[in-house]
N, C-alpha and C positions, 0 to 999 in steps of 0.2 A: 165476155164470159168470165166465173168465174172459173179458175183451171188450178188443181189437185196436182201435183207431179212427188210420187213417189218415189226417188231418186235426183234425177232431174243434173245431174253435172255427169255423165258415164260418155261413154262411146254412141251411143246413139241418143239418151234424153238431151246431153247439153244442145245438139242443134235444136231437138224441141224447144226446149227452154227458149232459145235464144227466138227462135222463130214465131211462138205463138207471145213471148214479151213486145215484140216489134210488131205485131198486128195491132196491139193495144189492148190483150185479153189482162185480166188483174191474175199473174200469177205466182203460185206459192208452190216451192221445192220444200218438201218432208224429207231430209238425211240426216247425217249425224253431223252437219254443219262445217269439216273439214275442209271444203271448197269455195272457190269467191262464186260468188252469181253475180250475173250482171247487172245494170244496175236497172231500178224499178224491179224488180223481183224478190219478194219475201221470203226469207228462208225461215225455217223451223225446225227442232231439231230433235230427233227421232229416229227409232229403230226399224228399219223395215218388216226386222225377223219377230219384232217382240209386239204382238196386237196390243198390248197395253202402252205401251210406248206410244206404241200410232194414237190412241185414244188420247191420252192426256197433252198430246201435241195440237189437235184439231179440235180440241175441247167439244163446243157443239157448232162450230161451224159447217154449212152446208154447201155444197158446191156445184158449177151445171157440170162441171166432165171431174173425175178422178182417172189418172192413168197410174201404174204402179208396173215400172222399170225393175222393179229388185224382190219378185215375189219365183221363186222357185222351189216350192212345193205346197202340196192340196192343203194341210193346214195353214198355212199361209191365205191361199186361195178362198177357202171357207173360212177365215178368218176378217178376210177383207168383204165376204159376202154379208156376216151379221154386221159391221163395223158401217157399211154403209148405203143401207138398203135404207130407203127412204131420207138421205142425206145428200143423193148425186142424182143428175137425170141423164147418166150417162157413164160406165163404167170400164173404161179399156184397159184391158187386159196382153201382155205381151208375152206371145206364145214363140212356138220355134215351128221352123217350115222342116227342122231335123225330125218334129214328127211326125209327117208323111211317111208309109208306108216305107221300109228296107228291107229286101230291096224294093225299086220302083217296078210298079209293072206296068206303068205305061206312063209317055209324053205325048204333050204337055204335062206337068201337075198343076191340078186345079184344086179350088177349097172344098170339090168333093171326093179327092183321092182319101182313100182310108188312111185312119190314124194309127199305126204300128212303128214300135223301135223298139227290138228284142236287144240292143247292142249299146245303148247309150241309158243308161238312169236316168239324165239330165233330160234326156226326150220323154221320157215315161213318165215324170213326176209333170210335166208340161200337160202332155196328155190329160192321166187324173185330174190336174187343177181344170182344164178344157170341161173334163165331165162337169163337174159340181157347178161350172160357173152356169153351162147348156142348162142345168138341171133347174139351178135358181131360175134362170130366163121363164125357164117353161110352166116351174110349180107357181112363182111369186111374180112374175115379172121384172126380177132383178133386168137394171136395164144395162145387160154387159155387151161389149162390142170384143173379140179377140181378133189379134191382128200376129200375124204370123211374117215378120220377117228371117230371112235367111241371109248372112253370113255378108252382114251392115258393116261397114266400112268408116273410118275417117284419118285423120292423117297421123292417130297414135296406133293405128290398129294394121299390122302386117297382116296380111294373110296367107304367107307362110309357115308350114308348121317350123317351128323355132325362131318365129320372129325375127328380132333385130340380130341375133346368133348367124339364120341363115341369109341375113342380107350381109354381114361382116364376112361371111364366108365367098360369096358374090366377088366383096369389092377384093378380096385377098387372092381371087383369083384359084379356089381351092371347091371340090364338086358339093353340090348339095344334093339332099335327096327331094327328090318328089315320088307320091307311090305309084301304084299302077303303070300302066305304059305312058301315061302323062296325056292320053289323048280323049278321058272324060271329060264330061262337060260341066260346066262350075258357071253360078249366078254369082256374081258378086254389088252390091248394090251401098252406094256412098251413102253418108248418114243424112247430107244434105238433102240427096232427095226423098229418103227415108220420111224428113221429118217434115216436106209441101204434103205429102200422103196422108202421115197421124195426124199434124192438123187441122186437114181439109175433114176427117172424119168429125173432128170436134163437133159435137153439138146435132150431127145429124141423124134424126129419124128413121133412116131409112140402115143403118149400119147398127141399127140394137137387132141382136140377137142372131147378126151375121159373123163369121170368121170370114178373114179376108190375110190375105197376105199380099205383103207390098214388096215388090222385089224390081230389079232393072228388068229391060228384055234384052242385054247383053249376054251372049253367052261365050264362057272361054274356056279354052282348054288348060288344064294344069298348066303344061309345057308352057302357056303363050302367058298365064299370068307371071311366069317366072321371067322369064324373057323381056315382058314388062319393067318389070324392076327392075331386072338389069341393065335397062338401056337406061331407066331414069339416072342411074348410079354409074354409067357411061362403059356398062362391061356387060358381055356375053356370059354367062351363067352354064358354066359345064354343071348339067344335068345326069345325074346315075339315077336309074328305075330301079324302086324297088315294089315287091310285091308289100298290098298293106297289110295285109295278116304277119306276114314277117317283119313289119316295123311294130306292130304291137307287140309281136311279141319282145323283140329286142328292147323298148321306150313304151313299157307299158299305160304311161300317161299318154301317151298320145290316141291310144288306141280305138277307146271308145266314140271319139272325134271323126276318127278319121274310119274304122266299120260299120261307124254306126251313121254316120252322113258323108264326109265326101270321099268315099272310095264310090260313088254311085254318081251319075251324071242328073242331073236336074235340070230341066228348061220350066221354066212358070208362066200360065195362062194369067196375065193380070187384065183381066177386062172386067172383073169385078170393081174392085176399085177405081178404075178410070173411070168405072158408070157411079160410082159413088163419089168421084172427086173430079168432077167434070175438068178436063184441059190437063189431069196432073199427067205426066211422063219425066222417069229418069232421065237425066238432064248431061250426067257425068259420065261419061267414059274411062275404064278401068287408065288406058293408057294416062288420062291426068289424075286418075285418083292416085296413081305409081307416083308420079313427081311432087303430087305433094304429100305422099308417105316421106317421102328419100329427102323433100328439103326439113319437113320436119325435123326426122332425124338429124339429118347432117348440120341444123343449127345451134344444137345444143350435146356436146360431149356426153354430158350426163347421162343422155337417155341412150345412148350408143352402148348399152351393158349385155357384153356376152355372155351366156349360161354355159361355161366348163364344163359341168357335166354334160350336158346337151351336146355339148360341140364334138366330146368324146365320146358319146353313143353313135352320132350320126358317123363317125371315123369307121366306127365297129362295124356298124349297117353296110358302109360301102365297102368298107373289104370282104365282108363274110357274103355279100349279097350282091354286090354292083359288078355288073356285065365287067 
């Protein structure tokens, strides 16, 4: 096939990339050229944010899938909807599982729990762009597929708040925060197998005009993903709770992250897509996605960068806050 990848080198496209290259689809990354692709892969070089960019990069080329990794808002969305209606037979779209309803009112979550996020913009504009695309499916037949992964992993991606900050604080031996009593429940899902899922969707019939989210059926608690990475990094991780409405408030960046998706436990019904990608199952288990976060890191100094302020807020939080 031919395959569209708008982005195509991030935290979650590069395994695509790398994955649907290796089946032998003919495929071309649309970004600003910045990163190597692998090889047999076309790159082309374009703005995500700027529809006219995308145009003059794809000229009249027409393709069977387009996916678009770096569209986060409705103009974007409706942008990508005139740009390639009748040029794709197959349109995926990458939505956030952060727009499920906040809070949850019931588990499992499935692709029919209601779409609300009063707490995060970033979920609301996912949302919106969700309607317009539902809307094309319905009036024209755009043929869009949205896939709603939550909180995709790979070995550049910490999934603690302050990153590589509160892994350095781990290995120092010094507390880090985690919110709540640390005993919610958190999906965490690797990009590896992220990207058997996207694409086994490639190309299939049966996934136009569905939302689907692809996620692990690992489920862990705050406390135990920390823990994780402590042992990868060969230390016990003194843990202080704080409440998360009081780390927002203190690190107001952090905030709409963490009220607006993970101060809430999440488990995910993924039987949608195992009927859609016959034999796919997450494969990885947080405790080696931890080891290969930590060897990442710990192979290259460079990427070992602590945020000072950060490191001085979380300071603030546990004395003003921590038992």
């Amino acid at each position: 096939m031919r395959i569209l990848l708008i982005g195509g080198t991030g935290n979650i496209s590069s395994f695509v990339t790398d994955l649907a290259a290796s089946r032998g689809d003919e495929v071309t990354v649309l970004n600003r050229g910045r990163s190597p692709l692998p090889e047999g892969v076309r790159g082309i070089v374009g703005d995500a944010g700027d529809a006219g960019s995308i145009e003059a990069a794809i000229r009249d080329e027409t393709f069977d899938v387009v996916a678009n990794f770096r569209s986060f808002s409705p103009q974007q969305a409706a942008d990508d909807i005139r740009i390639f209606a009748g040029r794709t037979r197959q349109y995926l779209y990458i939505s956030s599982a952060s727009a499920y309803q906040k809070p949850i009112a019931q588990l499992p979550i499935t692709e029919a729990t209601p779409l609300r996020n009063p707490f995060w913009e970033y979920s609301r504009n996912k949302i919106a762009s969700e309607d317009l695309l539902v809307a094309a499916y319905r009036e024209s037949g755009f043929p869009a597929t949205i896939v709603r992964p939550s909180h995709t992993y790979g070995p550049s991606l910490i999934p603690l708040e302050g990153g590589w900050t509160a892994l350095q604080r781990i290995r120092d031996g010094r507390p880090i925060v985690v919110h709540g009593d640390g005993t919610s429940w958190w999906t965490l899902t690797h990009s590896r197998d992220f990207a058997a899922a996207f694409v086994g969707l490639f190309g299939n019939p049966h996934a136009i005009g569905q939302a689907v989210h692809i996620t692990s059926d690992e489920s862990l608690t705050w406390d135990e993903i920390a823990r994780q990475l402590g042992a990868a990094l060969g230390r016990e991780p003194e843990i202080v709770h704080v409440a998360s409405s009081a780390i927002a408030r203190e690190i107001p960046s952090l905030g709409p992250g963490l009220v607006g998706d993970k101060a809430h436990s999440v488990v995910f019904d993924n039987s949608l897509v195992k009927r859609l990608v016959p034999g796919w199952a997450a494969t990885t288990p947080f405790s080696r996605g931890a080891r290969e976060i930590v060897d990442w890191y710990l192979a290259d100094e460079t990427r070992q960068v602590v945020d000072g302020d950060l490191d001085d807020a979380f300071d603030r939080v546990i004395e003003r806050y921590g038992a």
